[in-house]
Z-matrix of the N, CA and C atoms (Angstrom, degrees):
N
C 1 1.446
C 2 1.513 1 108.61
N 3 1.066 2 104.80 1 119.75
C 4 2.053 3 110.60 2 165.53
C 5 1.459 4 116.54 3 -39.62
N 6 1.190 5 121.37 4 134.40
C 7 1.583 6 105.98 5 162.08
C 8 1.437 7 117.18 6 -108.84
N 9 1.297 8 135.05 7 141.81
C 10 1.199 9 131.82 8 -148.46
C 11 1.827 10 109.74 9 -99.37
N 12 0.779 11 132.67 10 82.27
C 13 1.827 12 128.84 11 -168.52
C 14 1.665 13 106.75 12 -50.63
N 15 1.248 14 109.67 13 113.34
C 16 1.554 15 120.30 14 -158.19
C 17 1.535 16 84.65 15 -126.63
N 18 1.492 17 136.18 16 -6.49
C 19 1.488 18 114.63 17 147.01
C 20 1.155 19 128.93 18 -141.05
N 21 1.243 20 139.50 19 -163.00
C 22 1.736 21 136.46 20 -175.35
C 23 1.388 22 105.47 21 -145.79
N 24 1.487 23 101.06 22 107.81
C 25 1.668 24 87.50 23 -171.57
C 26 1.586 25 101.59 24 -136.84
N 27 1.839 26 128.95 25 163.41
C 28 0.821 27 107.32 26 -170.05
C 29 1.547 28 139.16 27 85.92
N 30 1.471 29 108.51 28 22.07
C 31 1.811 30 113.60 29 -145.12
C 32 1.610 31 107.18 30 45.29
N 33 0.583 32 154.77 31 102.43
C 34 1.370 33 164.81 32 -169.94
C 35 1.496 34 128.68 33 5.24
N 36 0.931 35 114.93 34 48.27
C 37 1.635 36 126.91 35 163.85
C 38 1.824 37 110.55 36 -75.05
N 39 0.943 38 101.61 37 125.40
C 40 1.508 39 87.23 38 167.11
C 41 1.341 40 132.64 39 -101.46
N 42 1.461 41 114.47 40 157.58
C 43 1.519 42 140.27 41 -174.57
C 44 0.831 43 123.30 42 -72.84
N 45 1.511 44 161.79 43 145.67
C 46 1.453 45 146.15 44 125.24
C 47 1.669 46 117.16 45 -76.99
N 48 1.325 47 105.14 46 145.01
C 49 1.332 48 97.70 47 169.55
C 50 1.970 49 139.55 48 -73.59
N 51 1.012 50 108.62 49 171.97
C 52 1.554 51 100.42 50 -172.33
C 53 1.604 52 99.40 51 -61.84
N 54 1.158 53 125.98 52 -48.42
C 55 1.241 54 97.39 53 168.18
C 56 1.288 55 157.40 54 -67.34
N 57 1.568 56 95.47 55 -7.52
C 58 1.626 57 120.70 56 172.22
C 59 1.540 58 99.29 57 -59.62
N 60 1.460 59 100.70 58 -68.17
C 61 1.478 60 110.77 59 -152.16
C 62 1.856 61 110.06 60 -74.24
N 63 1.545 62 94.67 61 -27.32
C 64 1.656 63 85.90 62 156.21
C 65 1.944 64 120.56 63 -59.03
N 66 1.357 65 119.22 64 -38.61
C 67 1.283 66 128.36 65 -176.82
C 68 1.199 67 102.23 66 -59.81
N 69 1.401 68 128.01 67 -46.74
C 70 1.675 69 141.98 68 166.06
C 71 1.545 70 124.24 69 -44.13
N 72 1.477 71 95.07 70 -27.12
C 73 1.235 72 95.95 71 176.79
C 74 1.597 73 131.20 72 -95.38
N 75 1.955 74 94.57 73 -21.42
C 76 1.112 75 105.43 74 173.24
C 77 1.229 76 117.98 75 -93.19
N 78 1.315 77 122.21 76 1.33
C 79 1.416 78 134.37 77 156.69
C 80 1.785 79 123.55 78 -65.39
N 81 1.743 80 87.74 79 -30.76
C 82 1.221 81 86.18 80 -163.72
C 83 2.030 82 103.09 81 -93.63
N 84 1.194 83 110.79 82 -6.57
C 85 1.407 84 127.64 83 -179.75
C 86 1.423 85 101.47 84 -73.94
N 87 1.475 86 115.19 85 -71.51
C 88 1.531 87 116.53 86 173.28
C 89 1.529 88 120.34 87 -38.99
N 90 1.461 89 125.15 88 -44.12
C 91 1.364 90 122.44 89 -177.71
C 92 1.437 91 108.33 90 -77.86
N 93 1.239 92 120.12 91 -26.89
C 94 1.841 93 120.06 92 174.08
C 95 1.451 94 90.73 93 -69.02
N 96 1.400 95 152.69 94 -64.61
C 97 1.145 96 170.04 95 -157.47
C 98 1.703 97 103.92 96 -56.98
N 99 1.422 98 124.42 97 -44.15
C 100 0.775 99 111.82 98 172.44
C 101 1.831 100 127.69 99 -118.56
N 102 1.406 101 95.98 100 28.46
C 103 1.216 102 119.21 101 147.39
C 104 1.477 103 127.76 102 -100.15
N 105 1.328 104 110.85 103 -13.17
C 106 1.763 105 101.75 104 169.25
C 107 1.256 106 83.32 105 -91.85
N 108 1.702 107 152.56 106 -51.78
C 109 1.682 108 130.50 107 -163.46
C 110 1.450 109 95.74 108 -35.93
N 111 1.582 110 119.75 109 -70.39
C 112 1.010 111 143.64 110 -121.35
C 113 1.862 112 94.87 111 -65.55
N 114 1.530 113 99.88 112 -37.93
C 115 1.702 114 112.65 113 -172.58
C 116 1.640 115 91.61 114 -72.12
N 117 1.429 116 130.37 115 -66.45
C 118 1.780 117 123.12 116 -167.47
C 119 1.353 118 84.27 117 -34.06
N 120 0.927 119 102.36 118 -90.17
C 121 1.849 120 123.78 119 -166.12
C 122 1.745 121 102.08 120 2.36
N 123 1.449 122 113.02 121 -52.04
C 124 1.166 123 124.69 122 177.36
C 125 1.058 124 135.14 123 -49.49
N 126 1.354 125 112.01 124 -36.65
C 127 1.257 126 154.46 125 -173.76
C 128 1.523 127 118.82 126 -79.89
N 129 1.336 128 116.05 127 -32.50
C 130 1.518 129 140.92 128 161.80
C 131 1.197 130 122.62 129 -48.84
N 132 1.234 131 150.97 130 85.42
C 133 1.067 132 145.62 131 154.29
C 134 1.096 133 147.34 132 -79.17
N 135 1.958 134 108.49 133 24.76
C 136 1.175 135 113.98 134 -165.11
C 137 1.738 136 106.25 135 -89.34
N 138 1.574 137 109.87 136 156.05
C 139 1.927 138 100.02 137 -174.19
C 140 1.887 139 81.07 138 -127.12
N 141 1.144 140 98.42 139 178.59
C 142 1.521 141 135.66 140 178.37
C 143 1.732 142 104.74 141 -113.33
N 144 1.133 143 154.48 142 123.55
C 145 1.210 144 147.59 143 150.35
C 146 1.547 145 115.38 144 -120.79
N 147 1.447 146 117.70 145 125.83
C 148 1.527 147 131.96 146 175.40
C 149 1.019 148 106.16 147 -112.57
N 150 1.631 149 108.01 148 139.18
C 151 1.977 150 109.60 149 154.00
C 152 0.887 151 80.45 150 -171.51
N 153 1.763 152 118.69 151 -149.83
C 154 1.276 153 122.25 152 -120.71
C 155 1.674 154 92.11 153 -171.84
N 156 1.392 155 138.02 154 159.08
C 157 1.428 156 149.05 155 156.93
C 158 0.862 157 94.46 156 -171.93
N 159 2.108 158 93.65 157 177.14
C 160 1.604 159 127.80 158 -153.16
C 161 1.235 160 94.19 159 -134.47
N 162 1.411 161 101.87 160 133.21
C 163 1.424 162 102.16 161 -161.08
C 164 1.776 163 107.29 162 -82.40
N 165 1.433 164 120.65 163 159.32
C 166 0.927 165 103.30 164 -177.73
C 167 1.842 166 115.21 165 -144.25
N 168 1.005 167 108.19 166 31.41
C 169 1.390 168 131.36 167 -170.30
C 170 1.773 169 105.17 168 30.69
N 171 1.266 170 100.56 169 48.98
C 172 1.685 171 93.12 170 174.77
C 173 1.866 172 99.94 171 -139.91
N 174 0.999 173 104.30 172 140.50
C 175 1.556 174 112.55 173 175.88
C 176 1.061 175 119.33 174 -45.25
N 177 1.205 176 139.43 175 123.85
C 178 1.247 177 155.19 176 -150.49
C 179 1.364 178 130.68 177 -160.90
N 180 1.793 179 116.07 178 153.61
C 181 1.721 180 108.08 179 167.52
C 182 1.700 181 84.01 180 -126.08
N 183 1.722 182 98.60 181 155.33
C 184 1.426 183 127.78 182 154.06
C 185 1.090 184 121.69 183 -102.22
N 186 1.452 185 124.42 184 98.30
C 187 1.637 186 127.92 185 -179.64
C 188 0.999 187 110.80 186 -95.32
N 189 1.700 188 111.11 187 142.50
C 190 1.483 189 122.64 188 -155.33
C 191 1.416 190 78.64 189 -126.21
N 192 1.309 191 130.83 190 -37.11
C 193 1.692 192 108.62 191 -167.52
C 194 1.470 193 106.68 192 126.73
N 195 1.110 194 114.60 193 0.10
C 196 1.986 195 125.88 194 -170.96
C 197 1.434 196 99.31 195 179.23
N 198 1.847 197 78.36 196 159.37
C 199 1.794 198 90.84 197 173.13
C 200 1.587 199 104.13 198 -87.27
N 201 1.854 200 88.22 199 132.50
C 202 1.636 201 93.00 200 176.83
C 203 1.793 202 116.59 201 -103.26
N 204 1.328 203 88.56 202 148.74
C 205 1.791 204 94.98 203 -177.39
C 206 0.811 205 112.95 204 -94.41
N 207 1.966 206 127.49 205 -13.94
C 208 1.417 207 121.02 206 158.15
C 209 1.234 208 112.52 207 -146.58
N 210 1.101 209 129.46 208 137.30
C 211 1.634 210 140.74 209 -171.56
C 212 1.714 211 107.37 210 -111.10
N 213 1.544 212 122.76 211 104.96
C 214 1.851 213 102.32 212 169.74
C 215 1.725 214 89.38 213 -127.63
N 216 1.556 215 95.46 214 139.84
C 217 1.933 216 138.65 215 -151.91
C 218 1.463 217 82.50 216 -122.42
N 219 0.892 218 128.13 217 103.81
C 220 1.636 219 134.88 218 127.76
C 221 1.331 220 117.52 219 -82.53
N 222 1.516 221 116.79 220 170.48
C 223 1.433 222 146.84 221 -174.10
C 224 1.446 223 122.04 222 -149.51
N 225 1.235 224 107.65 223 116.14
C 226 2.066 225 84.07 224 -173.42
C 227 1.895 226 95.88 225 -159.12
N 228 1.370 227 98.30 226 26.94
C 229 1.441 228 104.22 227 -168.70
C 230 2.430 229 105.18 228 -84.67
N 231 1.300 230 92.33 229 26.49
C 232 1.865 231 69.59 230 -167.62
C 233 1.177 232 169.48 231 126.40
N 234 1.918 233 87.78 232 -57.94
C 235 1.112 234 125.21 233 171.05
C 236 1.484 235 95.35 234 -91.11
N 237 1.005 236 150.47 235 -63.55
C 238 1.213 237 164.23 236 171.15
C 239 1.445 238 141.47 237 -86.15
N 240 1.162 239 144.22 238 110.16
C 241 1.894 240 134.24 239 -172.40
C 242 1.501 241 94.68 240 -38.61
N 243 1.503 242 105.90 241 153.59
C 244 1.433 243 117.78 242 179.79
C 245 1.974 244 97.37 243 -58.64
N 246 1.172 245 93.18 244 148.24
C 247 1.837 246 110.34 245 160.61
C 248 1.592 247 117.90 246 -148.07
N 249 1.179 248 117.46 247 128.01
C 250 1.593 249 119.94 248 171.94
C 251 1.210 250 89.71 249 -106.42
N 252 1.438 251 97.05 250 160.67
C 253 1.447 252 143.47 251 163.57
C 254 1.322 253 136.76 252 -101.38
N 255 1.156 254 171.40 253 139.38
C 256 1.187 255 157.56 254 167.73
C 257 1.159 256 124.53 255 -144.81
N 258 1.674 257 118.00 256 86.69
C 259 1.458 258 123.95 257 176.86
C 260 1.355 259 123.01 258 -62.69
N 261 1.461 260 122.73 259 145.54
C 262 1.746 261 116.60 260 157.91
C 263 1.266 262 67.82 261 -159.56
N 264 1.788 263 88.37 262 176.82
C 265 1.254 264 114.95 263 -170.61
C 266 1.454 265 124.24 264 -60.97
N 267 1.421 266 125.40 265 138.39
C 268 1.431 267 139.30 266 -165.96
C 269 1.860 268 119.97 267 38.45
N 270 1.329 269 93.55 268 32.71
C 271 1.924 270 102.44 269 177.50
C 272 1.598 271 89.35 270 -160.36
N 273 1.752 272 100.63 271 153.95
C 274 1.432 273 106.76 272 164.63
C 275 1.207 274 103.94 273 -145.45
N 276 1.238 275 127.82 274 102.32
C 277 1.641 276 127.65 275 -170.01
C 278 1.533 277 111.36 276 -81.34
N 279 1.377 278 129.31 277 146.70
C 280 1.258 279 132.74 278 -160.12
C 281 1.605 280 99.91 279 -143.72
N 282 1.710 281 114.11 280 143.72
C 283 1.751 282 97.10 281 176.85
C 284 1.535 283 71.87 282 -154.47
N 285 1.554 284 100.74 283 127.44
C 286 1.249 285 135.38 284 143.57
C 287 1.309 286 151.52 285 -52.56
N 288 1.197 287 118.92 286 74.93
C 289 1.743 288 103.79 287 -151.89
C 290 1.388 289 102.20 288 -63.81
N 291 1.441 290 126.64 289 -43.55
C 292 1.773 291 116.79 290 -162.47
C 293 1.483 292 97.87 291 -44.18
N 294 1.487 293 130.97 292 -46.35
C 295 0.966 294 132.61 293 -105.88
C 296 2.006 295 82.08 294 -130.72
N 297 0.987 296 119.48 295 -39.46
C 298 1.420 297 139.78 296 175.83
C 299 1.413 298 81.75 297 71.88
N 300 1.011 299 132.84 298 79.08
C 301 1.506 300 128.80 299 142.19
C 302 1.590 301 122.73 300 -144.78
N 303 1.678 302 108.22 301 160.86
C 304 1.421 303 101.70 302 162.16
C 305 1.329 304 130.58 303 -134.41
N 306 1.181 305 121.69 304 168.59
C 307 1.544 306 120.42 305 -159.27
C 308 1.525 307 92.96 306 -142.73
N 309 1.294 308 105.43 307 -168.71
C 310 1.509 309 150.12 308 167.96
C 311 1.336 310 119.94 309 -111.05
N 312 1.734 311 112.95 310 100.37
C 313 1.541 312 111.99 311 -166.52
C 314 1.636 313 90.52 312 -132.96
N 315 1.607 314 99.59 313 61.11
C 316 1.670 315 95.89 314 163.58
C 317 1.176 316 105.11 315 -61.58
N 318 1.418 317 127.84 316 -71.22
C 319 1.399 318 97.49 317 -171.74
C 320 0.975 319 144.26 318 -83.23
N 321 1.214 320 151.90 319 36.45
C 322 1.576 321 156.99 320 149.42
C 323 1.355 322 105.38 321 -74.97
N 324 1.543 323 120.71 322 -46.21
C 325 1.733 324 130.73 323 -177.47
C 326 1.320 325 113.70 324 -124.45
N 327 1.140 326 119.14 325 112.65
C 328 1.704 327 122.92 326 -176.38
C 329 1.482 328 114.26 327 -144.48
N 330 1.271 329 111.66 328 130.51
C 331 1.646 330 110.71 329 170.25
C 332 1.260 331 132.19 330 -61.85
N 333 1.365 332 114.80 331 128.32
C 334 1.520 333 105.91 332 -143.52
C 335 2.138 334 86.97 333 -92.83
N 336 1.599 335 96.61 334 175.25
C 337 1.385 336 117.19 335 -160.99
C 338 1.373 337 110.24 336 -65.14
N 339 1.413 338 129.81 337 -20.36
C 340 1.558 339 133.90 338 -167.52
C 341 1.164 340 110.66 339 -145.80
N 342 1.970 341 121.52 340 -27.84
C 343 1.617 342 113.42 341 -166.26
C 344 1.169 343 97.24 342 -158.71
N 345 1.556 344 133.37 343 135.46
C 346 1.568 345 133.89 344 176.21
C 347 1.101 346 107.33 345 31.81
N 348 1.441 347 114.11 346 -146.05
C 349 1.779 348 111.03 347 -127.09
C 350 1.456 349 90.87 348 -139.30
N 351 0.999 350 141.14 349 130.93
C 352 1.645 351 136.39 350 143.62
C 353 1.568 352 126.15 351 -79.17
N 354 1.705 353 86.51 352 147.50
C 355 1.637 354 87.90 353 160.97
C 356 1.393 355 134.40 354 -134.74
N 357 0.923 356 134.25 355 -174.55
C 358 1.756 357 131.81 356 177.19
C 359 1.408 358 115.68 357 -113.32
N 360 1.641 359 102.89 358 166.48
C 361 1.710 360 110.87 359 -157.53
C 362 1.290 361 103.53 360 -67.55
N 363 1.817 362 130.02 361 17.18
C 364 1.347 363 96.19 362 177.26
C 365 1.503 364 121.52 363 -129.96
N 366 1.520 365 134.55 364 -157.16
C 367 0.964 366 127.90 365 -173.08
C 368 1.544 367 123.69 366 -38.67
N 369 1.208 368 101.18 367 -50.80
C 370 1.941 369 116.73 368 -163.16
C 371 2.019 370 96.81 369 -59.58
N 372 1.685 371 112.53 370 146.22
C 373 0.970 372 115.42 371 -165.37
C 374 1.664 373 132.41 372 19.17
N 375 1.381 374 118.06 373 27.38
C 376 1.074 375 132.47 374 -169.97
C 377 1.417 376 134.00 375 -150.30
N 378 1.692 377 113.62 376 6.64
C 379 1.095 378 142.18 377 178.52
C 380 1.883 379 128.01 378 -30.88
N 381 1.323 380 118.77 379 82.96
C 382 1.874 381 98.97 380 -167.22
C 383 1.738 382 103.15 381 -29.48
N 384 1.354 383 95.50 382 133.29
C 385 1.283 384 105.46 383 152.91
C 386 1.805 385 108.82 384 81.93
N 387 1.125 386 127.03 385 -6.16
C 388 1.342 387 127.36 386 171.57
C 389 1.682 388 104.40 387 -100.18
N 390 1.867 389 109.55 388 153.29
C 391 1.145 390 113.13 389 -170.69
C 392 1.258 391 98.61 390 -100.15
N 393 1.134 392 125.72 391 152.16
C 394 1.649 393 135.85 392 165.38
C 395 1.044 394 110.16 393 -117.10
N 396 1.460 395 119.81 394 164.39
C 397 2.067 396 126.12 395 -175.48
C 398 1.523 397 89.31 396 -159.11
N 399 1.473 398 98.16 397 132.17
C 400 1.777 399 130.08 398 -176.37
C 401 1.299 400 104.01 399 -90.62
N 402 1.324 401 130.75 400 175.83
C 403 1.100 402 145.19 401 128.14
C 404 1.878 403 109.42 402 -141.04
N 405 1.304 404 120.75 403 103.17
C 406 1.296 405 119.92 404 -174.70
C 407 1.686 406 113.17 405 -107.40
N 408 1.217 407 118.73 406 139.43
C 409 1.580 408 118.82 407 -178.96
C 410 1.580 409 91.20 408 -121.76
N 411 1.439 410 86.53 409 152.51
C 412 1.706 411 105.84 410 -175.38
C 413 1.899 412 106.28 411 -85.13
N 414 1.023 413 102.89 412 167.99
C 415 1.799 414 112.61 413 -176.08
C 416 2.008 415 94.49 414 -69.33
């Protein structure tokens, strides 16, 4: 935006008006403003990671690439009524549709110590031959 010199002051230096230099100022608030977002932001290292496996009734980890703070495991392939999962730290909640219930299945699905999620040799999120799909967020 132009600013319009509405005085001459000084042998001729020019002025801006109060409303210029108020506009100047709120120009200049927003760009400080979105230069500290811009730095946190930087600072963020949280990721999103999706995919997908086949279960295979053998003990196992799923590495996503980071430690995740929450892991949710669906199933909806067929073989089985849909079931989610939902890891965080020291709980893994599980809901059953055949069965309409829910529990606590830390151990079958648990977030592992440094990278994605582990599981155990048995049926729950780990079924031979059924597909599963993640969605894991980092700490």
């Amino acid at each position: 935006m132009p600013y319009a010199v509405t005085v001459w002051v000084n042998g001729g230096a020019p002025a801006l008006s109060k409303a210029n230099l108020d506009n100047l100022e709120t120009q200049y608030d927003e760009a400080v403003a979105a230069i500290a977002i811009h730095a946190a932001l930087a600072n963020v290292h949280h990721g999103i990671a999706t995919g997908s496996y086949v279960g295979n009734e053998t003990a196992r980890q799923v590495t996503t690439g980071f430690k995740c703070s929450m892991v949710i495991i669906t199933s909806f392939d067929g073989q089985n009524a849909p079931e989610q999962w939902v890891a965080i730290p020291n709980a893994t909640l599980v809901h059953y549709q055949a069965a309409a219930k829910h529990a606590d299945d830390t151990v079958r699905a648990f977030l592992h110590a440094t990278d994605g999620f582990s599981l155990d040799n048995t049926v729950a999120a780990n079924k031979t031959g059924s597909t599963y799909y993640y969605w894991a967020i980092s700490e």
